[in-house]
C-alpha positions in Angstrom: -8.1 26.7 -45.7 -7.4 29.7 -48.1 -9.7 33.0 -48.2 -12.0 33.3 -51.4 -12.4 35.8 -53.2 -15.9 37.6 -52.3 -16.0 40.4 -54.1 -14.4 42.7 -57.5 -14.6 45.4 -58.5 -14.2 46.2 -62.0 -13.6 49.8 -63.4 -13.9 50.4 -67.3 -14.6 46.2 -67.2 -10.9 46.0 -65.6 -10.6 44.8 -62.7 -9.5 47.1 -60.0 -10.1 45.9 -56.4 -10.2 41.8 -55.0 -12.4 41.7 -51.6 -11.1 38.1 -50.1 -12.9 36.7 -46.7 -13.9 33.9 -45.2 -17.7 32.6 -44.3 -19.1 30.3 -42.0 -22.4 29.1 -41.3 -23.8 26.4 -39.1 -27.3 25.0 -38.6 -29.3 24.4 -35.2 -27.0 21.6 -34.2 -23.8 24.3 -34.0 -22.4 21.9 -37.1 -20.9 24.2 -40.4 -23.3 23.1 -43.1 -21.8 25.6 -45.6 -18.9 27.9 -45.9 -16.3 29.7 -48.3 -12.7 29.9 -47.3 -12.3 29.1 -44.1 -15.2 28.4 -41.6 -12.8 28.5 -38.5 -10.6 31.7 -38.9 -10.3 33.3 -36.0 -11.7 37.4 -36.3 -12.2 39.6 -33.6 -15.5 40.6 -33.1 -15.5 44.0 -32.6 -19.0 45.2 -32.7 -20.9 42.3 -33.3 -20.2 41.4 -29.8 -22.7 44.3 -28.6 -25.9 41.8 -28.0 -23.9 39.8 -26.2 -22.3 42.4 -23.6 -25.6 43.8 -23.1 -27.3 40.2 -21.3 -26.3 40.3 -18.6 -27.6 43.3 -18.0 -30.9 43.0 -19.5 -30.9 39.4 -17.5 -30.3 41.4 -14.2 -33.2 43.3 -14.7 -31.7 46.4 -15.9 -34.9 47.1 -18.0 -37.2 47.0 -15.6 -35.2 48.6 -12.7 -34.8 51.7 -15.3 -38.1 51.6 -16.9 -36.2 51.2 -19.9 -38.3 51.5 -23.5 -37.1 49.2 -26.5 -35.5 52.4 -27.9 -33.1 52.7 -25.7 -32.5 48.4 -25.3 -31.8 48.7 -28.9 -29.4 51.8 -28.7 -27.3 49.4 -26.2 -26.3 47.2 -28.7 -25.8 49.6 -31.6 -23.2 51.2 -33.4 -24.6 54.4 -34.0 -24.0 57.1 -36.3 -25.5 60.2 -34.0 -28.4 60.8 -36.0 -31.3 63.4 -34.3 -32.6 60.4 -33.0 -29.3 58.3 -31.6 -28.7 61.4 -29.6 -32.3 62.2 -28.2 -32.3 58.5 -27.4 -28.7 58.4 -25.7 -30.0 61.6 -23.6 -32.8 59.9 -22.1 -31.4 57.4 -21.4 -28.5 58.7 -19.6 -31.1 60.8 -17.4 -33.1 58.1 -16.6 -30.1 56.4 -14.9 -28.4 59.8 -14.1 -25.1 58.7 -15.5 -23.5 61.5 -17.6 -21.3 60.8 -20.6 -18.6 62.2 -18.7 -18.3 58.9 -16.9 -17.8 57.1 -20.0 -14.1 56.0 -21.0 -14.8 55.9 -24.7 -13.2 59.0 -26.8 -14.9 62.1 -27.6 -16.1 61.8 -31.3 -17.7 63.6 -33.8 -20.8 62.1 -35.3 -20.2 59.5 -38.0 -23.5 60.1 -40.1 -22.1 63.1 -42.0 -25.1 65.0 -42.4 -24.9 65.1 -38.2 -21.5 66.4 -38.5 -21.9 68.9 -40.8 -24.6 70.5 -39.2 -22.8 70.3 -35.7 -19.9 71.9 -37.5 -22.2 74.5 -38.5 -23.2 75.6 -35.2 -20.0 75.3 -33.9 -20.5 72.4 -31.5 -18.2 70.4 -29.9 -16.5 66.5 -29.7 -18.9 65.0 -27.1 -18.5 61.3 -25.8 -21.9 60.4 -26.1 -21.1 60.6 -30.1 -18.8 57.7 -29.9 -20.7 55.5 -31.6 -20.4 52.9 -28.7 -21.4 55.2 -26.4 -25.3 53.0 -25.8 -22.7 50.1 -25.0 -21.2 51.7 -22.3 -24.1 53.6 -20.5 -25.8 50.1 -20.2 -22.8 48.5 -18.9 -22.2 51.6 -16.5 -26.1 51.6 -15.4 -25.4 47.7 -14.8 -22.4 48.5 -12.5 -24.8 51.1 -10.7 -27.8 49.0 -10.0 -25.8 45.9 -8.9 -23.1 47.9 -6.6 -20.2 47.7 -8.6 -17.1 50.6 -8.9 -18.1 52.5 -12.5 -14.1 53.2 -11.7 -12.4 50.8 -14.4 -15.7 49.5 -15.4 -13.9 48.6 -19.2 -10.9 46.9 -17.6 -10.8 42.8 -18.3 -10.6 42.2 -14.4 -14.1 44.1 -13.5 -16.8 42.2 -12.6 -18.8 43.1 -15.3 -16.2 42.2 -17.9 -15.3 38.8 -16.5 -19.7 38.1 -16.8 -19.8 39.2 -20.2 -16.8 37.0 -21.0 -18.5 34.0 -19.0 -21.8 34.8 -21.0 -20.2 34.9 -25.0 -18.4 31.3 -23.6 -21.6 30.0 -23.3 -23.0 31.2 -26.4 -19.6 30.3 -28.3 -19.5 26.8 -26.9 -15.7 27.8 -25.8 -13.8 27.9 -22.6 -13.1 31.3 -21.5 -9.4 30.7 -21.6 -10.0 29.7 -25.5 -11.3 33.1 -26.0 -8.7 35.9 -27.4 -8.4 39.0 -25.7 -7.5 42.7 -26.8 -9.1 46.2 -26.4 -11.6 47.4 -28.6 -11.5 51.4 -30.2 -14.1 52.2 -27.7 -11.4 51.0 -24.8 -13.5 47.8 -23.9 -12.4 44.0 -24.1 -12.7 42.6 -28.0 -12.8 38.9 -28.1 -11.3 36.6 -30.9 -12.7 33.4 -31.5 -13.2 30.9 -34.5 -16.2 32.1 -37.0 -18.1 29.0 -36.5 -18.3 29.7 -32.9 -19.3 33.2 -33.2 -22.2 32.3 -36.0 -23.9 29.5 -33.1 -23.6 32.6 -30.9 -25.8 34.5 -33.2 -28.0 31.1 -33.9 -28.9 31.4 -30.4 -30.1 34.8 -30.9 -32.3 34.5 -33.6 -33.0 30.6 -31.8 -33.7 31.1 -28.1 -35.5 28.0 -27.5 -31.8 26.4 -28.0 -30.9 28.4 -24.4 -31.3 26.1 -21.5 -31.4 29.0 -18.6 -34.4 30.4 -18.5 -33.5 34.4 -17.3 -30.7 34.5 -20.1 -33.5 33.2 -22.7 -35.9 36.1 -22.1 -33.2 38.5 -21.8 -32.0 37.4 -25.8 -36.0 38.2 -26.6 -35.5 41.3 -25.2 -32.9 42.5 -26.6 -33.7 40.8 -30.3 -37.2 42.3 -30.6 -35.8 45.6 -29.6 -33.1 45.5 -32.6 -35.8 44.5 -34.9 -38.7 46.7 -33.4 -36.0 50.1 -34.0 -33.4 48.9 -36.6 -32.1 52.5 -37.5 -31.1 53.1 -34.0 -29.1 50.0 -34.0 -26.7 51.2 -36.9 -28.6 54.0 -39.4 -30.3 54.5 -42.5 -27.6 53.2 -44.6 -26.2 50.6 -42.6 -26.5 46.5 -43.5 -27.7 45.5 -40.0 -30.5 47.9 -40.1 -32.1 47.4 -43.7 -31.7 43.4 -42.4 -33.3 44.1 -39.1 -36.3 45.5 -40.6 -37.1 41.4 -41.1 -38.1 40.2 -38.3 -36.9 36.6 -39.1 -33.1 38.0 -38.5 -31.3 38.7 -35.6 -27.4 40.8 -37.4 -25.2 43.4 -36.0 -21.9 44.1 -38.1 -18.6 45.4 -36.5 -15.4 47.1 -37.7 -12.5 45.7 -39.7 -14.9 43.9 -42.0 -16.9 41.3 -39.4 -20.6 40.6 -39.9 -23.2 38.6 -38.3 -26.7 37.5 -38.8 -28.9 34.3 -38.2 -31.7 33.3 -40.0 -34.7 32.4 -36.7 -36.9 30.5 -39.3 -34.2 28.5 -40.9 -32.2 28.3 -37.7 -28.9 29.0 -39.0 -26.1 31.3 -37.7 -23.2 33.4 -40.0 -20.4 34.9 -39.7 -18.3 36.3 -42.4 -14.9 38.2 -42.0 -13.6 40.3 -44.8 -9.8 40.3 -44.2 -8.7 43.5 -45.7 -11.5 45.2 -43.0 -13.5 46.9 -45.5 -17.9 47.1 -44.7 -18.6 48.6 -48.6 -19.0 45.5 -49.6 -21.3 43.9 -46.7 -24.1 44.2 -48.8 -23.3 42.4 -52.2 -22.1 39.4 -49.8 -25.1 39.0 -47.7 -27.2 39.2 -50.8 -25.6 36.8 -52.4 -25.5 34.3 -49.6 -29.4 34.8 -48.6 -29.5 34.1 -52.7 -27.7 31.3 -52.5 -29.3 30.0 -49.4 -32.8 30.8 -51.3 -34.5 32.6 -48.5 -37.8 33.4 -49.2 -38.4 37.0 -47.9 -39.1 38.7 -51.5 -39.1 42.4 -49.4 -35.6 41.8 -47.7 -34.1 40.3 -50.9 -35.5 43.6 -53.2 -34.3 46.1 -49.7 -31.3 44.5 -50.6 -31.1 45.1 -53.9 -31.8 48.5 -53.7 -29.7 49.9 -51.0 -26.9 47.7 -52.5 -26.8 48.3 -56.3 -23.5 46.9 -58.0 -23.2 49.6 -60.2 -20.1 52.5 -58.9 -20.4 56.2 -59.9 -17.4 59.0 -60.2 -18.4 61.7 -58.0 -19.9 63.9 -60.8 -22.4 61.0 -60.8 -21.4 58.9 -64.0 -21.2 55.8 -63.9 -17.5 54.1 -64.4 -17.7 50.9 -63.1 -19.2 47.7 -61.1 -18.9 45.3 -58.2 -20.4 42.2 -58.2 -20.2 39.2 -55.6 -18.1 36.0 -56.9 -18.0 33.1 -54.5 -19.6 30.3 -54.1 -20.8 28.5 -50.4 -19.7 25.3 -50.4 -22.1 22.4 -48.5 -19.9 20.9 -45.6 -20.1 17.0 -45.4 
């Protein structure tokens, strides 16, 4: 099927900008039950895949063999913005399992949140990997390869053992064969999977859904790593991010990636989404998902209004004036 049209963007009440994506959500039986455009496009993950790649560590034992706190389970999985607290968090956690960020493979960055950079400018400071704001990703994946034995040498290469269970783990999730399951590298140098939207929203069902896990070690693990997002949701993106003002409701298990991917799942409503805005844009995150938990009439009156204030529809010059507005136009269509 064709995109839709998410979201405009008027300027002077003419229209300027068209957002078009595609939607798909599915209920506790993996089956779409409503969608817009179409429910199997297949996306690249890109970051959304982060609760995913850090199971089977978590499921190894990795928390308990590091005495790891929630902070720094929830840092795994995040796309940080190296914020004070990102950084003190990455820093202990890299000392407690004496790995430096010199082993990581991911680029030297500056910090995204600009208020970091600015001040790190300041003082003259420098690029550092542990900025990247997959750096949590790959110190768990590296303290994995440590406590289990394996070479940290190539540890983001497709054919490391690591890799090849974190593959075999999203297969499960998915409902795919591993062989069904695109391959590419990721900015941060790791393996970025493509697969259908359907498939990736029951992958997020199951998060917010464990009870629909059969194996018992990978279940506990998902609880792990779920009530760490939702116990520390800044550290999982930042204060302006769409995952975080989400994962301050307990009832929802999201993460968003680049290039315009999102996921959440709804744990009381059991239902899994995944929406891909093909021109890759994240501005426009918000408006979506508040029009989909809208139209989906979910009953959380204090996520709907965080919504709604974090993500007003109204667009300002940069003196402050207001020229313009976005609003969210489509409409989720029940699947027969």
């Amino acid at each position: 099927m064709k995109e839709v049209t998410l979201v405009k963007e008027f300027r002077s009440d003419i229209l300027e900008c068209a957002h078009s994506g595609h939607i798909s959500i599915v209920n506790e039986q993996g089956e779409v039950v409503f969608s817009a455009g179409d429910p199997e496009y297949r996306a690249f993950t890109r970051s959304s895949a982060k609760p995913f790649q850090a199971i089977p560590a978590v499921r190894a034992g990795i928390i308990e063999h590091y005495h790891l706190s929630k902070e720094e389970v929830a840092v795994m999985v995040s796309s940080h913005r190296s914020r004070e607290e990102h950084v003190r968090t990455l820093e202990r956690f890299s000392q407690k399992i004496d790995i430096t960020e010199h082993c990581l493979v991911c680029e030297s960055s500056l910090p995204l949140d600009e208020s970091a950079k600015e001040e790190l400018l300041r003082d003259n400071g420098q690029r550092r990997r542990l900025y990247h704001n997959c750096s949590g990703k790959h110190f768990g994946v590296l303290a994995y390869c440590k406590m289990q034995g394996y070479p940290l040498q190539g540890y983001e290469e497709p054919a490391h053992p690591v890799q090849q269970e974190i593959l075999t783990t999203l297969a499960a999730f998915t409902e795919m064969r591993r062989e069904e399951i695109g391959l590419g590298t990721d900015g941060c140098g790791f393996p970025v999977f493509a697969l259908p939207l359907s498939s990736l929203a029951k992958g997020y069902l199951k998060l917010a859904c464990p009870d629909l896990i059969a194996d018992e070690a990978t279940r506990e693990a998902v609880v792990k790593i779920t009530e760490a997002m939702n116990a520390h949701p800044n550290l999982v993106g930042g204060l302006d991010r769409v995952d975080s003002v989400l994962l301050h409701d307990t009832n929802i298990v999201t993460k968003g990636g680049f290039k315009g991917v999102f996921c959440l799942s709804l744990k009381k409503e059991r239902l899994g989404i995944a929406l891909k805005i093909l021109d890759g844009s994240e501005e426009e995150w918000g408006l979506v998902v508040l029009r989909m938990l809208e139209q989906l009439n979910y009953d959380n009156p204090a996520t709907m209004d965080r919504l709604r204030a974090a993500y007003r529809p109204e667009i300002y010059n940069d003196a402050g004036k207001k020229v313009g507005h976005a609003e969210a136009v489509f409409e989720l269509k029940p699947v027969q």
